[in-house]
Every structure is written in C-alpha cells, then in structure tokens.
KOLVEX-941523 format. One record per residue (C-alpha): x, y, z. Coordinates in steps of 0.02 Angstrom, whole numbers. Example, Ala and Ser with C-alpha at 12.3 -4.5 7.8 and 13.67 -1.06 7.14 Angstrom:
BEGIN
615:-225:390
684:-53:357
This chain:
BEGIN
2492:4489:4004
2557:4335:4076
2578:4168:4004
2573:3982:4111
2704:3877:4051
2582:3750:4012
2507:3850:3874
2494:3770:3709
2560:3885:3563
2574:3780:3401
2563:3956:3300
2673:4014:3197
2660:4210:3221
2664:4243:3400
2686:4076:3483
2795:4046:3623
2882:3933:3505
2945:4064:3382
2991:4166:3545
3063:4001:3641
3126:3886:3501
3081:3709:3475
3179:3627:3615
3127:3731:3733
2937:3716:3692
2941:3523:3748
3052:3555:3912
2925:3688:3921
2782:3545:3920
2857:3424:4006
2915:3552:4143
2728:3576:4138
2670:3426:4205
2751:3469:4376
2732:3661:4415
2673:3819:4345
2773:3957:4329
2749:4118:4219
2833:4243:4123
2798:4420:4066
2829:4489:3893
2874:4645:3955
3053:4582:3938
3032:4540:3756
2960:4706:3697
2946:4894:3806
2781:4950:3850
2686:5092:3743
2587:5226:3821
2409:5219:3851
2294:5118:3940
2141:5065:4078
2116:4980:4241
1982:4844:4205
1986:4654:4267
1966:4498:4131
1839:4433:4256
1695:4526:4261
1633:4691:4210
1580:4745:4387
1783:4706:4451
1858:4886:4554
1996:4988:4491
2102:4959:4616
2097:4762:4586
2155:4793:4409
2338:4838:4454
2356:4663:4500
2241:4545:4383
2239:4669:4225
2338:4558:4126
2319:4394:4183
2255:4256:4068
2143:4130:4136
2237:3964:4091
2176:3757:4150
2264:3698:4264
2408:3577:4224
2308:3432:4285
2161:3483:4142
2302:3454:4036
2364:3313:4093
2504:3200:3963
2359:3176:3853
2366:3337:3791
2569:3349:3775
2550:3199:3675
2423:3252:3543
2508:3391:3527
2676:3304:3487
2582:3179:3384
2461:3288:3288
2303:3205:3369
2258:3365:3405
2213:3439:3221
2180:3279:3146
2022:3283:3279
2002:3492:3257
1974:3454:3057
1857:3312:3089
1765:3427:3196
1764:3571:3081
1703:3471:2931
1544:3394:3040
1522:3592:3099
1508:3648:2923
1396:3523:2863
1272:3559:2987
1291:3751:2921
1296:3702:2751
1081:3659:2772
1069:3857:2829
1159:3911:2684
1031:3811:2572
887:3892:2682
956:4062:2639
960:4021:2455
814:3963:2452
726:4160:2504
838:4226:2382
688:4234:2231
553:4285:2364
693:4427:2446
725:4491:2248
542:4522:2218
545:4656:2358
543:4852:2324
680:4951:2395
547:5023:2514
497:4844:2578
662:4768:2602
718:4920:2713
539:4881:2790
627:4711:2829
754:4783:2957
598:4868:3073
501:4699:3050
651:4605:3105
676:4717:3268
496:4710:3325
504:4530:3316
665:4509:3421
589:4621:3561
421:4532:3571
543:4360:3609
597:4293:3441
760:4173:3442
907:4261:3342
950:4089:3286
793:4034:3219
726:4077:3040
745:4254:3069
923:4221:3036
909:4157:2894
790:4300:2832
915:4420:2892
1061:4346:2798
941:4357:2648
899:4513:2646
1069:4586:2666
1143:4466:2520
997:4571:2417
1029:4742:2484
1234:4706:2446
1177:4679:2265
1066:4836:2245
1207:4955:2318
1353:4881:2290
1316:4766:2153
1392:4618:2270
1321:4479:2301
1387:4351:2440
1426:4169:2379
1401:4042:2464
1541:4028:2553
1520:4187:2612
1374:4131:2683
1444:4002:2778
1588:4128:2844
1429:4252:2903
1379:4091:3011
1513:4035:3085
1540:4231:3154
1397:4230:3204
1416:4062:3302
1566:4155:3383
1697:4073:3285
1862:4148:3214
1799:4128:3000
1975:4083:2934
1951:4131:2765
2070:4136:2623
2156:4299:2544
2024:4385:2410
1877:4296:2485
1797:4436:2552
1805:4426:2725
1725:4626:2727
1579:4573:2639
1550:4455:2742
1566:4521:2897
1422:4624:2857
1307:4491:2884
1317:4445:3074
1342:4631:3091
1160:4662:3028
1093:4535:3127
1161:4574:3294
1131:4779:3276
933:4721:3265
945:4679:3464
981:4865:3494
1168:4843:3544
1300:4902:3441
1405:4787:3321
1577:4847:3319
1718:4783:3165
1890:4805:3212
2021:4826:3105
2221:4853:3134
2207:5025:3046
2135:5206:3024
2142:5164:2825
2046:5031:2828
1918:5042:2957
1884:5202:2853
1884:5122:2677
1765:4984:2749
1625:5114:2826
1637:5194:2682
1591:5043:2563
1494:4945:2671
1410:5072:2777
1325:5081:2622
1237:4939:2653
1163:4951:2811
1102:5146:2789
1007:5042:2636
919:4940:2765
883:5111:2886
1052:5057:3014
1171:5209:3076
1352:5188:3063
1496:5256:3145
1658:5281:3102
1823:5311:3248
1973:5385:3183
2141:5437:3292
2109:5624:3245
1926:5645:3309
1840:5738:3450
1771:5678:3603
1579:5743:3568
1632:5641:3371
1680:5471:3470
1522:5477:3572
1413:5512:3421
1511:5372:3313
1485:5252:3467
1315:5264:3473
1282:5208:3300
1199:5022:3261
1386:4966:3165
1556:5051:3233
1707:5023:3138
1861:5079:3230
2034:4993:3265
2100:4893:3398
2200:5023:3493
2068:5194:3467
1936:5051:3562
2062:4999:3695
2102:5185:3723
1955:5237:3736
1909:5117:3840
2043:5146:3968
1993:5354:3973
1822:5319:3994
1882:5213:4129
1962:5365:4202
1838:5491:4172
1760:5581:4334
1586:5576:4274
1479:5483:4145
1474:5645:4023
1639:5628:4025
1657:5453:3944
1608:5406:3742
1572:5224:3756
1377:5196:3763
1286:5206:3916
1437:5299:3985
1495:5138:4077
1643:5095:3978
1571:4907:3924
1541:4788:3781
1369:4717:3774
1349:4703:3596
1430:4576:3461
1623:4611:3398
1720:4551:3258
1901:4554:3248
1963:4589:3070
2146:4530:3047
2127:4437:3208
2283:4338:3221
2372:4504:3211
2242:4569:3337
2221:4446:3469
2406:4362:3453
2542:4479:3383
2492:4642:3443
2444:4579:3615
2594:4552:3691
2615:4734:3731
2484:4796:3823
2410:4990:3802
2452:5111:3919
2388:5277:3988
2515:5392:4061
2553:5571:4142
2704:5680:4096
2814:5717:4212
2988:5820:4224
3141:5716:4154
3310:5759:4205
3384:5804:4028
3559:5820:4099
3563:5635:4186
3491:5558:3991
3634:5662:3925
3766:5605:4039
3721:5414:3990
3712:5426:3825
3882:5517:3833
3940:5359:3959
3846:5200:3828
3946:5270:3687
4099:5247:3776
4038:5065:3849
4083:4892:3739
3997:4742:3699
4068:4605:3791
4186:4706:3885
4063:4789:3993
3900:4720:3959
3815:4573:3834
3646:4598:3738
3501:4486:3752
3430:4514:3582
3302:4390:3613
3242:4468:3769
3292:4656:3689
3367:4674:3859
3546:4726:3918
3653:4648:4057
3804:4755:4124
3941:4639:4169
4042:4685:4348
4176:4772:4264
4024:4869:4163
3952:4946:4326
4125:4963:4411
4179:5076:4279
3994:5147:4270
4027:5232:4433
4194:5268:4418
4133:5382:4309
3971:5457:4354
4076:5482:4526
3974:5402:4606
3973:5232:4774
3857:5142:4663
3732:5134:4515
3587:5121:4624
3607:5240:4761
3458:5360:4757
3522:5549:4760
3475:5697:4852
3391:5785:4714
3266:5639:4706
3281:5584:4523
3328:5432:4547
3446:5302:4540
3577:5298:4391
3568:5119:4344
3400:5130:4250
3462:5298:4143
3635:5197:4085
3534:5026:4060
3399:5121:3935
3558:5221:3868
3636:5051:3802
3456:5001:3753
3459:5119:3648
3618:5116:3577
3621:4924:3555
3410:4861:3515
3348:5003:3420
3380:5070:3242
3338:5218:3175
3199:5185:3005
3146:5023:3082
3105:5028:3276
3094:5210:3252
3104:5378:3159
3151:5556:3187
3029:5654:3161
3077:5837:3088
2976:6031:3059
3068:6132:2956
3229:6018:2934
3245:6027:3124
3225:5858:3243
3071:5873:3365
3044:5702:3415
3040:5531:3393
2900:5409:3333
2896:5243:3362
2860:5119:3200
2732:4998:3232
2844:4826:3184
2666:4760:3132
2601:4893:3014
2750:4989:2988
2647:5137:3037
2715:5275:3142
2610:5262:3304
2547:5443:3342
2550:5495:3524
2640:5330:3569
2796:5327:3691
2889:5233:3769
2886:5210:3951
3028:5183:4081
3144:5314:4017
3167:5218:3862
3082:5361:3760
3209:5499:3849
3364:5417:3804
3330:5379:3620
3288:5545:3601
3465:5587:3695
3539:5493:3565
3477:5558:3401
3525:5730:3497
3351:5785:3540
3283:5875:3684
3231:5765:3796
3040:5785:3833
2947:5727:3984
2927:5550:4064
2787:5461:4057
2726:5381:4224
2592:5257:4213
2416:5279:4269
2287:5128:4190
2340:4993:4083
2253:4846:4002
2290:4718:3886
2191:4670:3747
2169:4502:3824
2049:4588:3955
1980:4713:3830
1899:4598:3697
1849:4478:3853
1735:4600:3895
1611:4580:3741
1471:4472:3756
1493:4403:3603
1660:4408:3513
1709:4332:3340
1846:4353:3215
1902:4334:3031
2079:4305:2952
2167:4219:2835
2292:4150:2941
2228:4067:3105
2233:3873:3124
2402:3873:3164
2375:3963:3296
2222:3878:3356
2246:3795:3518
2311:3975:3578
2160:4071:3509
2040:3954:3577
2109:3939:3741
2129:4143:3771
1996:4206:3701
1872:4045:3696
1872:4077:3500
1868:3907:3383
1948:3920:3216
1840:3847:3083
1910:3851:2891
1810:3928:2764
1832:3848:2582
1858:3959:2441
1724:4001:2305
1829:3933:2177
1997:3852:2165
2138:3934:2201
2236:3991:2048
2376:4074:2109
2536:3990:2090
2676:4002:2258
2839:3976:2227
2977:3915:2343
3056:4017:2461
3261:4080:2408
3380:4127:2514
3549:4239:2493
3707:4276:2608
3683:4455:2595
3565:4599:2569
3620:4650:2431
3617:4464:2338
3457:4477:2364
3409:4644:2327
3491:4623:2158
3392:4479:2109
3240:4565:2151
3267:4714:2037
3303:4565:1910
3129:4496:1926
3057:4635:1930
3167:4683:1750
3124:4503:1705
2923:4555:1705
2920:4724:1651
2911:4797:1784
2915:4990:1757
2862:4976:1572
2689:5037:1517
2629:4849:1454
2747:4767:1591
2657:4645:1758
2615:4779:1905
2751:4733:2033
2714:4759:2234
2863:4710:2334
2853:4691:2536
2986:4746:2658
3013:4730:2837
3097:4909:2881
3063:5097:2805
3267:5067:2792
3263:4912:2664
3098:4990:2573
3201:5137:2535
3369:5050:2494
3267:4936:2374
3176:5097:2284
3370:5157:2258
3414:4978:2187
3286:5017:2067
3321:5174:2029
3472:5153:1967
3415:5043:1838
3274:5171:1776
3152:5083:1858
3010:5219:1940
2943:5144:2080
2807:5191:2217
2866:5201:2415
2733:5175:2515
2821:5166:2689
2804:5260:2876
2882:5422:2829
2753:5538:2843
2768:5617:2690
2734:5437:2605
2589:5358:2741
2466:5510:2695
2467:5460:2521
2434:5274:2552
2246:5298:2464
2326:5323:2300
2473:5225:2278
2385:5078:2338
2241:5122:2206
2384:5136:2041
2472:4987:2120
2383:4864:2015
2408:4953:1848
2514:4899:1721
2708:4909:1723
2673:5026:1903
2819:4934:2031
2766:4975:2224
2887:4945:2384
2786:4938:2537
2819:4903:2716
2716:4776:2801
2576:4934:2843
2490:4888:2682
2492:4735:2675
2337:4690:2802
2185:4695:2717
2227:4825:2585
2130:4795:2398
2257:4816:2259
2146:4794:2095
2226:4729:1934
2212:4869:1803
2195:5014:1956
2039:5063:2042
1965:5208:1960
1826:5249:2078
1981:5302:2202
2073:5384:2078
1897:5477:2014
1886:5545:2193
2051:5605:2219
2031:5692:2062
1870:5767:2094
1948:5807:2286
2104:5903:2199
1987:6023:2069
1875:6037:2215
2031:6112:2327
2104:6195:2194
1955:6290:2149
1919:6325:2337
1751:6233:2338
1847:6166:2501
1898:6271:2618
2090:6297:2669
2051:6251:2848
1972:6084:2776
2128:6050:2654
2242:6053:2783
2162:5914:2865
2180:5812:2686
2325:5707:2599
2420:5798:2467
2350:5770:2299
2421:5688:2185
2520:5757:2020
2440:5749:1862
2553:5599:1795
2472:5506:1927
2311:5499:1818
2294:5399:1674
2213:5538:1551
C-alpha cells in the first residue's frame, strides 16, 4: 500500500507518527500543503507470501491493471485539505467536533434502543417454534420491498436479544444494543474491554443474512473465529440461519461449503487468501467464494479492527511460486556477512529494517566473491550478488531468532523456519518471506536452503475489505486512530459507553534500565499476590517475544513459582484452549505473548465448560471412541493435575 504525505494519522498503533516521530509528522503536513509525494512500507517491514490481483476501484477492474493500482489508497487531494485541516489537527478542533458529533449520533440511536425494548415483553411471549418462525417472516418481507432500516430492524434486534437468552442465557444490554446499531450503520463500534463486542456483533449479523447475502465476522485468529462459531453459531441455527466456519487446515470442497453459509466466521488472512486463489483459479469450480466470482456483496464486520485494518495492513498478502534457489550463493553470503562490521562496512537502518553497505563494504564485497562488481549478472543466470549479501546482513543484523522467527525442528533436527507474527505472536503457517530474505535466514541458522518464492498476485487488505458492500468494525481501541480509519476505509468511529462503570483500577506505567530490573520486580508482584499459591490472585503476564516469555517463566521458576507458557512454540500454541481456560483460577500465574491477548475470555475462577470438554475429549481418545486418524488432528490433552478434581 501506499501512503500520501498528506495523510492524517493521529493513531497511536500504526500511525505514521509512531513510524515518523513527532517532528517529522508536522514537516510532513506542512510539506503537504505544496506537493504530494508517497512512500511504501515495504521498506519498513518484508513482504509475506500470498496474495491476489484485484483493484480498490471497482469489482469489475482486469488483472492485469492490478499490478499497478493493487495497493494504492484513494487519498483527497491536498487542496481538500487545505490549512484548515493541519490546524485542527494541531489544535484538537478536530475531536472536540468528532465527540460532539458522536454524542448527537447516539442520541438519535438511543430512541431505537427504546423501540427495541419496548418488543421485548411481546418477543418473550413467543414459543421457540414462533420466534424461529420470525426469521422466514422477516425474509419474505425484505424480498417483497421492505426497508432494512425500518421497524423490521428493530424486530430483528428483538428477536435475537430473546433467542441469545433461550440458548445462551445472554441477554444484550442496552448498550449492546446501541453497538448492534451503529454496525449496522457501518460504523467502527468502539467498545470497551469485557463489553461484549461478540454478542453484539450477532445482531447486525442476523439482520443482514435475511437479504440472502452472507454476513462474514472476521477475527485476527483460527482460535477465536472458532470459539465464536461455536458459541454464537448457536444462536442463529436457533433462528433456522447456517453458519460456517474457515480454518487454515481445511479443504477446498470445506471452504466452499463454509462460504456458502448465511454467517461465516473466518480470519483476516484465510479471506484475503482465498480471495487472491479464487482470483487465480482457471474456472469457476475452481474458486470457494460464493457465486464463484471472488466478491463481497454481503455485510462484514471486522473484529479487532484496529489490528485489522491498521497494524496488520501495512504488509500486504502475497501469492507465490517456488522456484530453484542457488544454495551455494546463500551460503557464500552468509559465510561473507559474518565476516562484515557495523560501521566499518555497512550501517543499519533499524527504523527502515533495511541495510546500507558503505563503499569500503562493497569494495571488499567483491574482493572477495572475486568478482568486477556486486551487480554484474553472471553467466549461470542467478543473478546478481548484491541482493544475496544485502539479505545476508538482513539477516544477521534485523532478525532474532524467538522473536521475528523460530526454527522449526522433527525429531531434534532443523527443517525450517517460521516466521512469528509480531502481532499475535503466532507462528504464521505456510508464510515466507519473499526476496531471498527467507533463503538466507535459513543459511544462517544452518538450514537447507529451500526454494524462492517469486510473486504471482498480491493485494492488500486496503483493497480487500473495500470490496464489501457494506463494511463495519468493532474494537476497543479506535478513536485514536480515527481520522486514518475514516479516511481509508470510509469507517467513522463512534464510542460505545459501558453498561456499568468501570471498576478496574490502572496503575501508572514503571520503567527500569534493564531487563532484568524489571523482570525481578515482576516475579515480586507476582510473590506480593500469591501468585502460584492455591488461595493466591490468578496472575497473566504479557510479553512481547517467545524469548522474554520464556526468560520470565525461568525468573519464576527459580523462585518455585509454576507458571503457564502460552507462547508460539508449537508445542505451547496447540494447547492455547486450556491454559487460557485455568488462567483465571486461583493462585494459576500465565506468561503469554501478545497471541492471546486479542479477544481471548479469561474467566475468574476458570471456565469449566472448556475444561468439561477437554475432559470428556481425552476419555473419549483414550477409550478410542475417536479414532487415531481423528486424534492426530487434535491438541494434546491435558495431564490430570490440570483438572481441579
């Protein structure tokens, strides 16, 4: 994607002011006034395979045009923008007169809410027969003309707030109410932590599947676009609506069947993916999205969507081809950046993650490779040197082992390398990266070097969610990025107040000169509370790295302190289900990467409904109710200290 420089980005998490700096945000601005100019993230972070040609545009846009527009971001012009704008953003006009218009906007909704509340004794009198009645009522009424934003709205919202209570035993406040709206409306629902933001996504959901297009929820993860079908797909098979569920592991005859569902929950990248192959597919039996056109007509909500729409969209997915590396030129400069020295041959643009050999750098670069110069193309056509030494400094200098990356092993031997998703902590599955990059970090941790990945379709998630008629979001941090959200995706962030007041007591921020300061004082708290004692506070501490999770879990250790690693190393990711459902039980400490931390339920005193069913799952295995072949495909169960009795 590109950005104009006269972009606003007030946000905090992926503005061009955390990437940019302060000062350089207003000479940004003011440079604004007089030109455009743009710059490509590419330079900040490598591209990751996978992807598809499509143009932000229009649906109907060729192939071939998308080589050239597929990542382009439709920005005003500067004179749209004008001083005006520089100075309410300098002066903080700008969300004084956003929260002015977000409290008239919610009043207005506030008389729907009281509509719906109303039909709430009249909805409770109905059988379950009748209310699933409701949903065929509802559909027969929107085909003969109906408006979806007249009372049948309201009706709707009713009937599923009465239907969440029968099967779930949920029943949406208020609030909720208001957050269903303002999806509906097409807004990003900024709604606080705890509030439910699943619940009430259900609502708009419902509503839209009764047109006879899809509704799709996305969400950053397998986990929990799993955990949500399975809680609130109860819900709409209640009211007689399929759902489908997309997970990385599935066939393509599963995806097509999951697509074609009334609600599809599946994550960011399996959509964008399979958008790009369908894309790429030969004929329409060859593609899973519905109507074999590879298009989104229906209504989409973004769970998580700051992450979505602003953090993870700076790289865009990519589909690519394997072709032959040369092992032995990967080898040779790795062997040559070990011998190269900061500052003496090269300097490192750790903003940028990019490398800059010096004179003497590539002087002495050829000197040794024997060769006139770095980027002289050789008779054996694979290519010039300079790119093979650049990526072998790359990864000798930007990437560390257990936090950009991880080895992955099979019988104590290294096969690969995965790359660790920096905002999940996740180890991305089939993901590589492209350039050579992926070649000479495996070169470095001394593993054969597998094939290159050349580029065939790309897109960036800019285009992708562009192409849904009606796109919404919900998170609990957006307004700070609200100017960029808006003007991107045409998405307007409208706070959601909470049900109740907010209890929960934040402390300041402290800061050490070391790591290990600070990872001393944190096994002090956690002493300080109990932690690891049976009547002690359940402790969950965050981490940015698989590296400092596992130092910390050491820390602990060594004061006889058990503690739970839930972290990208695969043996820990395929038990996420259970430690996150003990985490909330007493004295039980938990160190977790950032890959549980979006959208994840921890319930104070444990959840036993999760720990009933990996019970029930382990007897059932163990007894070979399920088959081998089946058990295979399942997380290792748990040991029987896990379990409370």
């Amino acid at each position: 994607m590109m950005y104009n420089k006269n972009i606003s980005s007030s946000g905090k998490s992926a503005s061009i002011a955390k990437r940019l700096g302060g000062a350089a945000l207003v000479s940004l601005f003011l440079s604004s006034l007089n030109y455009s100019d743009a710059f490509t993230p590419s330079t900040f972070l490598p591209a990751q395979t996978y992807t598809r040609n499509v143009s932000p545009w229009g649906k109907n846009s060729g192939v071939s045009k998308m080589a050239d527009t597929n990542s382009m971001i439709a920005m005003p012009s500067t004179t749209q923008l004008g001083m005006s704008f520089v100075e309410d953003f300098m002066s903080g006009t700008d969300k004084k007169t956003r929260e002015t218009d977000n409290s008239k906007y919610l009043e207005t909704l506030q008389e729907r809410v009281e509509r719906v509340n109303t039909m709430e004794a009249s909805t409770e009198e109905l059988g379950d027969d009748e209310l699933t009645a409701k949903t065929k009522e509802f559909k027969e009424r929107l085909a003969s003309g109906e408006d979806i934003n007249g009372v049948i709205l309201e009706e709707a919202f009713a009937v599923v707030r009465e239907a969440a209570w029968r099967v779930l035993e949920l029943r949406h406040y208020d609030v909720q109410i208001l957050g269903g709206l303002i999806l509906h409306d097409g807004r990003l629902a900024e709604m606080a932590t705890g509030e439910g933001k699943t619940l009430v996504s259900t609502l708009p959901c419902y509503l839209n599947a009764l047109t006879g297009s899809s509704s799709y929820v996305i969400t950053v993860n397998d986990y929990l676009a799993r955990r949500d079908m399975e809680k609130m797909g109860q819900i709409y098979r209640f009211l007689g609506l399929s759902v489908g569920l997309i997970q990385s592991n599935m066939t393509e005859d599963e995806r097509r069947k999951a697509y074609a569902c009334n609600i599809v929950y599946v994550t960011n990248s399996e959509l964008g993916f399979d958008y790009l192959r369908d894309h790429l597919a030969l004929s329409p039996e060859q593609t899973v999205l519905p109507d074999g056109a590879g298009e989104f007509d229906g209504f989409c909500v973004v769970d998580e969507a700051d992450s979505v729409l602003i953090d993870e969209a700076r790289t865009p997915l990519i589909i690519s081809k394997q072709v032959p590396a040369p092992a032995n030129k990967y080898q040779a400069a790795n062997t040559l950046a070990v011998a190269l020295k900061e500052k003496v041959h090269y300097t490192v643009d750790l903003k940028n993650k990019n490398i800059i050999l010096n004179e003497r750098g590539y002087r002495d670069c050829e000197n040794a490779l024997g060769v006139q110069s770095l980027f002289e193309m050789p008779a054996d056509n694979t290519g010039a040197w300079a790119p093979f030494v650049l990526n072998a400094v790359k990864a000798k200098e930007l990437f560390t082992k257990d936090v950009d990356y991880t080895v992955i092993q099979s019988d104590g031997e290294k096969i690969g390398v995965g790359i660790i998703d920096s905002f999940t902590g996740r180890v991305l599955d089939g993901r590589r990266w492209s350039d050579g990059l992926h070649q000479s970090v495996e070169a470095r941790e001394g593993i054969s070097v597998s094939e290159q990945s050349q580029v065939i379709a790309k897109v960036t998630y800019q285009a992708l969610f562009r192409q849904f008629a009606r796109l919404s979001g919900m998170t609990g941090t957006a307004i700070s990025d609200a100017a960029e959200l808006e003007m991107t995706y045409g998405l307007r962030v409208t706070p959601v107040p909470t049900a109740l007041p907010i209890a929960r007591r934040d402390y300041a921020d402290v800061a050490y000169k070391t790591r290990n300061a600070a990872n001393k004082a944190l096994v002090n708290e956690v002493i300080q509370v109990g932690g690891g004692e049976s009547d002690g506070r359940p402790c969950l501490i965050g981490t940015t790295s698989v590296f400092q999770s596992e130092q910390i879990v050491a820390a602990l250790s060594k004061q006889g302190i058990k503690a739970e690693l839930l972290n990208a190393s695969p043996e820990n990711a395929a038990r996420e289900g259970e430690i996150i459902a003990q985490a909330g039980r007493a004295g039980i400490v938990t160190v977790a990467t950032n890959m549980a931390g979006r959208g994840t339920d921890i319930l104070l005193g444990g959840c036993p409904s999760t720990m009933s069913r990996l019970k029930t799952r382990s007897v059932l295995v163990g007894q070979g109710v399920i088959s081998t072949e089946e058990a295979k495909t399942l997380p290792p169960a748990p040991k029987n200290t896990y379990f409370p009795c």
